[in-house]
C-alpha positions in Angstrom: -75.0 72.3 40.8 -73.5 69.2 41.6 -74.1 67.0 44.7 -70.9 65.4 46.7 -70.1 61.9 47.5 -69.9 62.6 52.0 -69.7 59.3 54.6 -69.6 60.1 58.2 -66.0 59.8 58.9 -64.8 59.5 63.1 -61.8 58.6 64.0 -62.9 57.0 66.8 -64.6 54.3 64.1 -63.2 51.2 64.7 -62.5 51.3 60.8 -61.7 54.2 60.4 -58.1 54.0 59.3 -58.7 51.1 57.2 -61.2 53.2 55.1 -58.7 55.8 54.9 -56.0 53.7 54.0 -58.5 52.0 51.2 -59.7 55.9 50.4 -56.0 56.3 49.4 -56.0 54.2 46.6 -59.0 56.6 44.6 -57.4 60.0 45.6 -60.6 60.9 47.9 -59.9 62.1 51.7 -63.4 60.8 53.2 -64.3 64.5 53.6 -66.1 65.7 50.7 -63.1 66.9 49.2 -62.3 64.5 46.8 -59.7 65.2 44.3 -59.8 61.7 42.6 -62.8 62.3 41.3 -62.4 61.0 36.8 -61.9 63.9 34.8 -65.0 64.0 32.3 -64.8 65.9 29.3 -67.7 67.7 27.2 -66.4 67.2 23.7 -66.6 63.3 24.6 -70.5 62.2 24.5 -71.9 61.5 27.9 -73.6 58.2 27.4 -69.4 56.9 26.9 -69.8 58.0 30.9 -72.0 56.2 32.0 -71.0 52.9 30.5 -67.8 53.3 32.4 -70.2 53.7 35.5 -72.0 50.6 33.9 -68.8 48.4 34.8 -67.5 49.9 37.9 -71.6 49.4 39.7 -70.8 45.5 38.2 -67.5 45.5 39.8 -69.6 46.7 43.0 -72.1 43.6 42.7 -69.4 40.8 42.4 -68.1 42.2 45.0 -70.8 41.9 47.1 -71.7 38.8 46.4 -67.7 37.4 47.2 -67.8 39.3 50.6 -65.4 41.5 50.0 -65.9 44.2 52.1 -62.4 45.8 50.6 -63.6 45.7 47.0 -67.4 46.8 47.9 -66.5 49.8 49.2 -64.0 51.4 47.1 -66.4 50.7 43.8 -68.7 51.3 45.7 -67.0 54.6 46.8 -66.0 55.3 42.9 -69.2 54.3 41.4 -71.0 57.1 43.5 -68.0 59.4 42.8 -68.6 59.1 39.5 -72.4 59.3 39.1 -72.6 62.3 42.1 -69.4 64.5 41.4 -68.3 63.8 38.0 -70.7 63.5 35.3 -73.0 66.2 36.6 -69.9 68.1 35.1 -70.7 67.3 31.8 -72.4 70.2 29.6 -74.6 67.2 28.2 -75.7 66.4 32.1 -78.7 68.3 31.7 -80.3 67.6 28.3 -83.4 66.3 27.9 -82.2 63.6 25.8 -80.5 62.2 28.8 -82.7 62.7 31.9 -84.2 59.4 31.7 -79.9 58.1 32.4 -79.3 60.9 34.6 -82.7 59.9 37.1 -81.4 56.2 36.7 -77.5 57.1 37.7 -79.4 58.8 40.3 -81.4 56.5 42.2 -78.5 53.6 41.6 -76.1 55.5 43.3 -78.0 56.0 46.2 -78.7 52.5 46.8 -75.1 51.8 46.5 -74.8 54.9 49.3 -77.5 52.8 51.9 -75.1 49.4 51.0 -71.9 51.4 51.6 -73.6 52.0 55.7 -73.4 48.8 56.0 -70.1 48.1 54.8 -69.1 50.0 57.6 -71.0 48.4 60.2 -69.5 44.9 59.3 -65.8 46.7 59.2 -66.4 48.6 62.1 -67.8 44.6 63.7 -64.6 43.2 62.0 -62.2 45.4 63.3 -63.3 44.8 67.3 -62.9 41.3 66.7 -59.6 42.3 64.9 -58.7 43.8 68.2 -59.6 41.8 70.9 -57.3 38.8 69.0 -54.7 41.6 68.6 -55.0 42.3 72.3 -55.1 38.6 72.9 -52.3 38.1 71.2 -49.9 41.4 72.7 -51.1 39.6 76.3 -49.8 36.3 75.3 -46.1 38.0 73.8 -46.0 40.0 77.2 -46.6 36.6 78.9 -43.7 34.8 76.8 -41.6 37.9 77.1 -41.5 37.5 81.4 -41.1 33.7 81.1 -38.3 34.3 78.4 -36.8 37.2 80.9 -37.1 34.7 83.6 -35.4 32.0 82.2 -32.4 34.0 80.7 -32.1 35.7 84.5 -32.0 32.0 86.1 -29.2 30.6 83.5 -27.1 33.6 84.3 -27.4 32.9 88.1 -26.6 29.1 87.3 -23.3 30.5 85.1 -22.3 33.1 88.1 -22.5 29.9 90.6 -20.5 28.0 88.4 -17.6 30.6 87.6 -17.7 31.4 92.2 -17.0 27.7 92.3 -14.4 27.6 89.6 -12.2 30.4 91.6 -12.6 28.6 94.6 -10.9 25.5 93.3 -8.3 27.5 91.3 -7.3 29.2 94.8 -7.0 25.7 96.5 -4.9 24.5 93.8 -3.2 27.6 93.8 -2.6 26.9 97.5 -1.2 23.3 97.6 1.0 24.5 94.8 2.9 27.0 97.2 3.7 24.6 99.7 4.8 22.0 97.4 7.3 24.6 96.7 8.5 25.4 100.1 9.0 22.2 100.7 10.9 21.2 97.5 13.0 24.8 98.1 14.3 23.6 101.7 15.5 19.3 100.1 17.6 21.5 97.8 19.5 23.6 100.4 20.7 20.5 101.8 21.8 19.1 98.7 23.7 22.2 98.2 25.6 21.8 101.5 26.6 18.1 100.8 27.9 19.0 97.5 30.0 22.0 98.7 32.3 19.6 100.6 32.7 16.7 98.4 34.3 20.0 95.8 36.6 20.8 98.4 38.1 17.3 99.1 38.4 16.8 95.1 40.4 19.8 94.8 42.7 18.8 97.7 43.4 15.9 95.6 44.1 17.2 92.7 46.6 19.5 94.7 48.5 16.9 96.0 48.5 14.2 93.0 50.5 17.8 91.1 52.7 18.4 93.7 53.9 14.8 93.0 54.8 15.3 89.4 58.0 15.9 87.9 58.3 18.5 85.2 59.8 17.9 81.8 60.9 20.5 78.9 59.3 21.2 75.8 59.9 19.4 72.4 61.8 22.6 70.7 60.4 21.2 67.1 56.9 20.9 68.5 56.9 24.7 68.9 56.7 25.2 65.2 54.2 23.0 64.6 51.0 24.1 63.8 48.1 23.4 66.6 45.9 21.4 64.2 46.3 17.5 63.8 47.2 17.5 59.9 49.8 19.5 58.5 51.9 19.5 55.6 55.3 17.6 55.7 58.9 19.5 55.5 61.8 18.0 54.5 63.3 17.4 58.0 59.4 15.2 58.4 60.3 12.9 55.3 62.7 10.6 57.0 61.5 10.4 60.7 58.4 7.8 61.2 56.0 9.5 63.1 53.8 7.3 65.9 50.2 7.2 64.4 47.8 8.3 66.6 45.6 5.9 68.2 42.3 5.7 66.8 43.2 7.2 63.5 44.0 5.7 60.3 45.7 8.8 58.8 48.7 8.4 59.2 49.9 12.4 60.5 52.5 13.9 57.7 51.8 11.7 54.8 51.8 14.2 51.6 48.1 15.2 50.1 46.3 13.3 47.3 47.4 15.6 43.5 44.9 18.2 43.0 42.2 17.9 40.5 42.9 18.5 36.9 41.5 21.5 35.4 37.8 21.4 33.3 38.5 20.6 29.5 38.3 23.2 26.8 35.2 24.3 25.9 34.9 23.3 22.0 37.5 20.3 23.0 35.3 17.0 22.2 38.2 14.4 23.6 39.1 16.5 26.3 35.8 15.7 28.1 36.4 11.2 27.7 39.9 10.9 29.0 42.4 9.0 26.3 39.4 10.0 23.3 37.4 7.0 23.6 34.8 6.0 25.3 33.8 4.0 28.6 32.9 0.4 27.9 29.1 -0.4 26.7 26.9 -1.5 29.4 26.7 -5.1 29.9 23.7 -6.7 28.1 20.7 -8.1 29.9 20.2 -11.5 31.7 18.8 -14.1 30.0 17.6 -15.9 32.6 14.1 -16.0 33.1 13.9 -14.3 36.5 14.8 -11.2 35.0 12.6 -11.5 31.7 9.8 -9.9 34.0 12.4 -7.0 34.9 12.2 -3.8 33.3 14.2 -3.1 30.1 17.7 -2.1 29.9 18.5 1.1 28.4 20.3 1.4 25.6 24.5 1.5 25.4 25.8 4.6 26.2 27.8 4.3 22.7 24.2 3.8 21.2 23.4 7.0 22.4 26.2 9.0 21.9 26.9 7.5 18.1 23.3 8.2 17.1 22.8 10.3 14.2 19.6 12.5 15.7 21.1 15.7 17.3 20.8 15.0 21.3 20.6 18.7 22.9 21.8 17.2 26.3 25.1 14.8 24.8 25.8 16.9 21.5 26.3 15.7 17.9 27.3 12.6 16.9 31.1 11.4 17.8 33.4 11.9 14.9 32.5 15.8 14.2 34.2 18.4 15.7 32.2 19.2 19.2 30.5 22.6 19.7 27.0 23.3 21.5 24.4 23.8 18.7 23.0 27.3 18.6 19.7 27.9 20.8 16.8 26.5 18.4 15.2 29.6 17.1 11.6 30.0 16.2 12.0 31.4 12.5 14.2 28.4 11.2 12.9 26.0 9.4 13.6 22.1 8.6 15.8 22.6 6.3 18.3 24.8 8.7 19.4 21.6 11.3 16.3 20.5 11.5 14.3 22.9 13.3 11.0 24.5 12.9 10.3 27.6 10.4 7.1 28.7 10.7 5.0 28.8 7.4 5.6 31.5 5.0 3.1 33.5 3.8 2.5 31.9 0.6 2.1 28.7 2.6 -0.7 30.6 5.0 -2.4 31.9 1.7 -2.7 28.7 0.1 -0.1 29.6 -2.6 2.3 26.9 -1.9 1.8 23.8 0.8 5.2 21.9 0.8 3.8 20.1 4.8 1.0 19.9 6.3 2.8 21.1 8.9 2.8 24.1 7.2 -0.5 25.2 7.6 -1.8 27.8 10.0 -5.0 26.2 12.1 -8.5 27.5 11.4 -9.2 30.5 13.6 -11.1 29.5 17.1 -14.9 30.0 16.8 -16.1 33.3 18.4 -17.3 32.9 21.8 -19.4 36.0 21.9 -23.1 35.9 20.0 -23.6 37.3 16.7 -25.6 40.8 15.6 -28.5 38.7 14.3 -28.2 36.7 17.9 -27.8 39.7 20.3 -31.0 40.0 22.6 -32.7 42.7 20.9 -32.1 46.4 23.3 -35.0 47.7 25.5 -36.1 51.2 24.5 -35.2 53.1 27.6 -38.4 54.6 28.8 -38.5 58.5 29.0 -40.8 60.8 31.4 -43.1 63.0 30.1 -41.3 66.0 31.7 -37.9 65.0 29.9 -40.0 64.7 26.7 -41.5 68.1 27.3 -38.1 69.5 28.1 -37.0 68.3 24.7 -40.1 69.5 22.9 -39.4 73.1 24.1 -35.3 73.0 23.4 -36.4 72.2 19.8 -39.7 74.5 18.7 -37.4 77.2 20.0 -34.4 76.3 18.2 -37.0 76.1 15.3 -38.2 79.4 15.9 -35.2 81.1 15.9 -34.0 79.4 13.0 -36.9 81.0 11.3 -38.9 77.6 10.5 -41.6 78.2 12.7 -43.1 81.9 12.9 -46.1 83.2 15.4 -48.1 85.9 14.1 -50.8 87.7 16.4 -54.9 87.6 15.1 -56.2 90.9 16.4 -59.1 89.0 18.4 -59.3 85.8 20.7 -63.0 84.0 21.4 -64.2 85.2 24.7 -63.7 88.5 24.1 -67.4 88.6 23.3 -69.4 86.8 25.1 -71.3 84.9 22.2 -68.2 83.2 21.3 -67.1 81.7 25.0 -66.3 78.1 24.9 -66.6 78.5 20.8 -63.7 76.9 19.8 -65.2 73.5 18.9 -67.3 75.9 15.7 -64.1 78.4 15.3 -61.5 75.5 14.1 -64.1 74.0 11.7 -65.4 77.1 10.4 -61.7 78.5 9.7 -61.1 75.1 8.1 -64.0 75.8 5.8 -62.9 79.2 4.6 -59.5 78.1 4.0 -61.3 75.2 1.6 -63.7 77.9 0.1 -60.0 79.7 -1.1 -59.7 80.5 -4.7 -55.8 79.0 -6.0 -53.4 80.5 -4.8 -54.6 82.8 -2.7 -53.7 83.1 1.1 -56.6 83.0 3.8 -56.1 86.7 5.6 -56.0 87.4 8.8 -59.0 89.6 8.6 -61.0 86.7 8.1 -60.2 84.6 10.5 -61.3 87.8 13.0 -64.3 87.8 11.4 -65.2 84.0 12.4 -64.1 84.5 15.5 -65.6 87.7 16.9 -69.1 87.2 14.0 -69.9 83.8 12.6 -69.5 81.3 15.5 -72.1 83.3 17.9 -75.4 82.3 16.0 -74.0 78.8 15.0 -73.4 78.3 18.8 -76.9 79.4 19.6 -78.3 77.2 17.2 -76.4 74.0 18.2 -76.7 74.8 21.8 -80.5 75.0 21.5 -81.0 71.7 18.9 -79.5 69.4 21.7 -80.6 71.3 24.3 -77.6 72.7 26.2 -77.2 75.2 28.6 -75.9 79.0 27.5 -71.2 78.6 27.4 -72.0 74.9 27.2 -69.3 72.9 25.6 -70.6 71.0 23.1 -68.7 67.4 21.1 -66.8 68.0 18.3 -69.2 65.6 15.9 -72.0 67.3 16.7 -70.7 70.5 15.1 -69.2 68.5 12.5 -73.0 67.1 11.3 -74.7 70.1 11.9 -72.3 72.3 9.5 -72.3 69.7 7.2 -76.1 69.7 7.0 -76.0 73.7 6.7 -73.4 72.7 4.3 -71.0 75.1 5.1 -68.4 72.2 5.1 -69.5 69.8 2.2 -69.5 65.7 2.8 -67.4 64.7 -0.5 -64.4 67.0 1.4 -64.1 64.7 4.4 -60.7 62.7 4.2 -60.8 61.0 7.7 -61.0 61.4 11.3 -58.1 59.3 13.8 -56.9 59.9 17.5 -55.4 58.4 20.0 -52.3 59.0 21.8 -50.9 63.0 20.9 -47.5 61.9 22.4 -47.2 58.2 20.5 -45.2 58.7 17.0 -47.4 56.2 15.1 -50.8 57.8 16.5 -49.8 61.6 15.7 -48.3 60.2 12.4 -51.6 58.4 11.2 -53.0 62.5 11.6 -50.2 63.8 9.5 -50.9 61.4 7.0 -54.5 62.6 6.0 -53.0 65.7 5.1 -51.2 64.4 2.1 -54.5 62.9 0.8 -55.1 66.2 -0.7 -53.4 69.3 -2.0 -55.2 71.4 0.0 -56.7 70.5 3.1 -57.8 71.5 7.3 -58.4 70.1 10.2 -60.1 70.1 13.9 -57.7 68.9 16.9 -59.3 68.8 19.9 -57.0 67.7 22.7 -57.4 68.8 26.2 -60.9 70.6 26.1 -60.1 72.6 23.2 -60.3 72.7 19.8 -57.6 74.7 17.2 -57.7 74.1 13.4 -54.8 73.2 11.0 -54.7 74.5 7.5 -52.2 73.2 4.8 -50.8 76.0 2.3 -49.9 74.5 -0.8 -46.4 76.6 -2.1 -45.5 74.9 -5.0 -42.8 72.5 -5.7 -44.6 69.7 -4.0 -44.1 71.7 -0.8 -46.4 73.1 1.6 -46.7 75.5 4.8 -49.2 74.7 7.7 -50.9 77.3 10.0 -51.8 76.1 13.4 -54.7 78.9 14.5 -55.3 78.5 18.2 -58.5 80.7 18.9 -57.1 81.5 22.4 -55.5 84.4 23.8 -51.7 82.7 23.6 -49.7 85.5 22.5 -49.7 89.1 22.5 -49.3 91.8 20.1 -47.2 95.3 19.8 -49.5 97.1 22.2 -49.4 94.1 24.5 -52.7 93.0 24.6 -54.0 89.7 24.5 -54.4 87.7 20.5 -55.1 84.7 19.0 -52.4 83.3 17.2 -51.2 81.7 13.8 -48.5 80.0 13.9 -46.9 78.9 10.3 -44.5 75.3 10.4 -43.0 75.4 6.7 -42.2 72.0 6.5 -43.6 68.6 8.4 -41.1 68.1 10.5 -41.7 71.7 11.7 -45.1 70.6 12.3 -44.3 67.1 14.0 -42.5 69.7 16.5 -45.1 72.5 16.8 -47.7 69.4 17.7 -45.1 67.7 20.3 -44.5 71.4 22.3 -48.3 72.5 22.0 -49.5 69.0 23.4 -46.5 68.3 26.5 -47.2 72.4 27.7 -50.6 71.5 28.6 -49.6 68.5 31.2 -50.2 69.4 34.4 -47.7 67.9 37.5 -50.4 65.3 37.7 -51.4 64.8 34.4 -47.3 63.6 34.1 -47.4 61.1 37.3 -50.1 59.2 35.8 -49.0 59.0 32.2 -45.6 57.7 33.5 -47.3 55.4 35.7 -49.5 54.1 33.2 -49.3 52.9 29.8 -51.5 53.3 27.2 -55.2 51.9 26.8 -57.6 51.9 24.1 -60.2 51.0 26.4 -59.7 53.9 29.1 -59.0 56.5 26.0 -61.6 58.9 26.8 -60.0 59.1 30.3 -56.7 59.7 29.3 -54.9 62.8 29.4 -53.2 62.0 26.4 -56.5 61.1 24.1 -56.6 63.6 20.6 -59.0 63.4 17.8 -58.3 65.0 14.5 -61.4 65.5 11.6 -59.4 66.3 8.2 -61.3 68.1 5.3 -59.5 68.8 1.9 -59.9 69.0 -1.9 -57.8 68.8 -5.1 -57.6 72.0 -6.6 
């Protein structure tokens, strides 16, 4: 009968919700109900227990000696948990080896229960002061709220004053604006008038100044003529001297300049220089020293059109027949006109180097890092549900391919009473019958049943009542292990080794399959999540061998559909590697997952771990 961890909880606490919220953080609801108290398992020896309560009551006194109300109470909170709830769970809890630690567990966590009272007193004095400032402080943003309101509602008054007295101007302006108008719009209409008859008189003029005039015929040559003031002569034109025009320097009928010859031919050198030669060489520079500081003259134009280098722009040299060169192409080399080839191959390859010029430049460095300089890749992390997803795909594609088999042992422990929670003497006493095998021959199934259902009751009995447990107690895995070595029913020299760690980590579960190949044949105990099941290796020749996992517990059925034991047979390690991966990720529960992918692994906080195994290996040479 275990006692529970319950603080008088009101919401009407001043603290209240800041407990809560601090409750949170250890999975407990304040009512009793707690679901974070720490797992504590029988096959781990108590006194490892209390040690951890050793450090979280330390925890509690620094603590309380910084004034951290926070900290006190949740270890405070947890140590209690722990020492109330928890270990009382324990099948060790009520030896008599360990009353003088359970009486002192006792009495500490009630002290730490009378110092958790007044932890909530001071929060409870704490939060009042909390809110009176809090209230101070919502009175003084209410206050700077109104004056802010205030303030914004007296600039918008000052800009609506403003923008009334901007239309107001605007409509005076607008005002002066139309009689400025009016009065410009009646000037003009006189104007107007004024003008009217001074048109009238003009045109009464003109009137009489062509009445006046006396009318002459028209020039019967002009008639042909062409409206424009140039025109091209006719023979009748050639011998009369026309007037010239005043103004104008042309005289009108004189014949058109000769049209422009036509462009040369294209490959024609002289036809481009009139006459085949050549304008007249520059005249050399002064010599006088005003212009020595002047630039330098270029060279003759015969200098450049003589020179022997071929001049893309003037052509070749004078003398040759003229014809644009052909467009320089990349393949050709110096010896076609002088352009370019690129290297041959033999050139590239170092086979022949008649230039320099010849050779190919060194390829550009890489720009991008090396294999050996590449930031080595983070190993994605994967879930434990993904994992266990992948463990199942493969032991069943392992089963059906016929490398794994199941086979039902009429029996499972608990089907008498003696051998409830017996699993901790099954698994070693299987291993010891398999050990006790003459070569070569196979331990039956028969035999197993009979440890099951006969041998384990009185060995339970007997270890129950030499440490002083209660009837169905679990009891630690060592314990068995001494006391069947000291009945020796499994003999000291047979011990290879005993590891554990994490069942889910390849180097941990790999250390365990190791031991096995210490010895031709050989057993083991696993516990893992408060049980125990027993590994045997089969030795089938060849350097091969078969192992059978026997799991004491009713986890399979047989042809009349009752409940069995099982053994299940892996006939090679990597068979086994898989068996181990499915049989360890099926027993996570929801919660068991969220806090492996939440925390990493600790040697320290192993015997709180879901994940924690131990394996004792036994074997012999035959």
């Amino acid at each position: 009968m275990t006692a529970q961890v319950v603080m008088e909880y009101r919401e009407d606490d001043p603290s209240y919700w800041r407990r809560k919220a601090l409750l949170s953080e250890i999975g407990d609801d304040g009512q009793g109900t707690s679901g974070g108290g720490i797992s504590v398992s029988s096959f781990f020896p108590i006194t490892r227990y209390y040690e951890a309560a050793d450090k979280v009551l330390a925890a509690f006194e620094d603590a309380v000696g910084r004034g951290d109300l926070d900290s006190t109470f949740v270890y405070g909170k947890r140590f209690c948990t722990f020492c109330i709830e928890s270990i009382p769970k324990h099948d060790y809890y009520l030896s008599a080896k360990y009353k003088n630690l359970r009486h002192k567990y006792t009495r500490d966590a009630e002290t730490v229960l009378k110092h958790l009272d007044e932890v909530k007193a001071k929060m409870n004095a704490e939060e009042r002061v909390k809110h009176k400032k809090r209230m101070e402080l919502a009175r003084q943003e209410a206050a700077r709220r109104e004056a802010e309101r205030k303030r914004q509602e007296a600039i918008l008054r000052e800009k609506e004053r403003a923008k009334y007295q901007e239309l107001m101007k605007r409509a005076e302006l607008q005002r002066q604006n139309n009689n400025a108008k009016t009065a410009t719009s009646s000037n003009a209409n006189g104007g107007k008038d004024v003008q009217a008859s001074a048109m009238n008189k003009l045109e009464l003029l003109m009137k009489q100044t062509s009445a006046s005039k006396v009318a002459t015929p028209p020039d019967p040559q002009s008639q042909n003529r062409p409206s424009g003031r140039y025109f091209l002569a006719d023979t009748d034109d050639e011998e009369t001297e026309q007037p010239p025009v005043n103004g104008q320097k042309i005289c009108i009928g004189a014949p058109l300049p000769p049209p422009m010859p036509p462009p040369p031919a294209y490959g024609d050198a002289k036809a481009r220089i009139p006459n085949g030669s050549l304008p007249p060489a520059l005249s050399p520079p002064s010599t006088s020293p005003s212009a020595a500081t002047t630039t330098e003259t270029p060279p003759p134009y015969d200098f450049a059109i003589n020179t022997q280098r071929h001049n893309p722009f003037l052509g070749p040299a004078t003398g040759a027949s003229y014809a644009l060169p052909p467009p320089v192409q990349p393949w050709e080399n110096n010896n076609n006109n002088g352009h370019v080839r690129p290297p041959s191959y033999n050139a590239v390859s170092g086979t022949s180097s008649s230039s320099p010029s010849h050779q190919l430049p060194d390829p550009p460095t890489k720009r991008y890092p090396t294999q050996s300089q590449q930031p080595p890749k983070r190993k994605k992390k994967v879930s434990v549900r993904q994992l266990r997803e992948t463990a199942r795909r493969r032991y069943g594609d392992f089963v059906q391919d016929g490398i794994i088999e199941i086979r039902p042992i009429d029996t499972y422990q608990g089907r008498y009473s003696q051998s409830t929670n017996g699993c901790t003497v099954i698994s070693p006493l299987v291993v010891a019958h398999h050990l006790a095998t003459s070569n070569g021959v196979l331990l039956p199934d028969r035999e197993i049943k009979h440890v099951i259902d006969n041998e384990c009751g009185p060995l339970l009995r007997e270890i129950r009542g030499k440490l002083g447990l209660e009837n169905h107690s679990l009891i630690i895995p060592s314990d068995v292990h001494d006391h069947l070595v000291d009945k020796n029913i499994l003999k000291q020299d047979h011990f290879v080794g005993a590891t554990g760690g994490n069942i889910i980590n390849e180097e941990h579960i790999g250390e365990f399959i190791k031991l096995f190949q210490e010895k031709r044949k050989a057993g083991a105990a696993l516990f893992f999540r408060e049980h125990v099941v027993s590994i045997i290796k089969i030795p089938v020749g060849g350097g091969r061998a078969y192992y059978d996992l026997v799991d004491s517990m009713p986890g399979t059925k047989d042809a009349r559909n009752n409940p069995c034991a099982s053994r299940t047979r892996c006939k090679s390690e990597e068979a086994l590697d898989v068996l181990l991966k499915w049989y360890a990720t099926k027993k996570f529960t929801e919660s068991n997952c969220s806090y492996i992918d939440n925390n990493g692994w600790n040697d320290m906080m192993a015997d709180l771990d879901p994940r924690v195994f131990q394996g004792f290996v036994w074997g012999k040479d035959e």
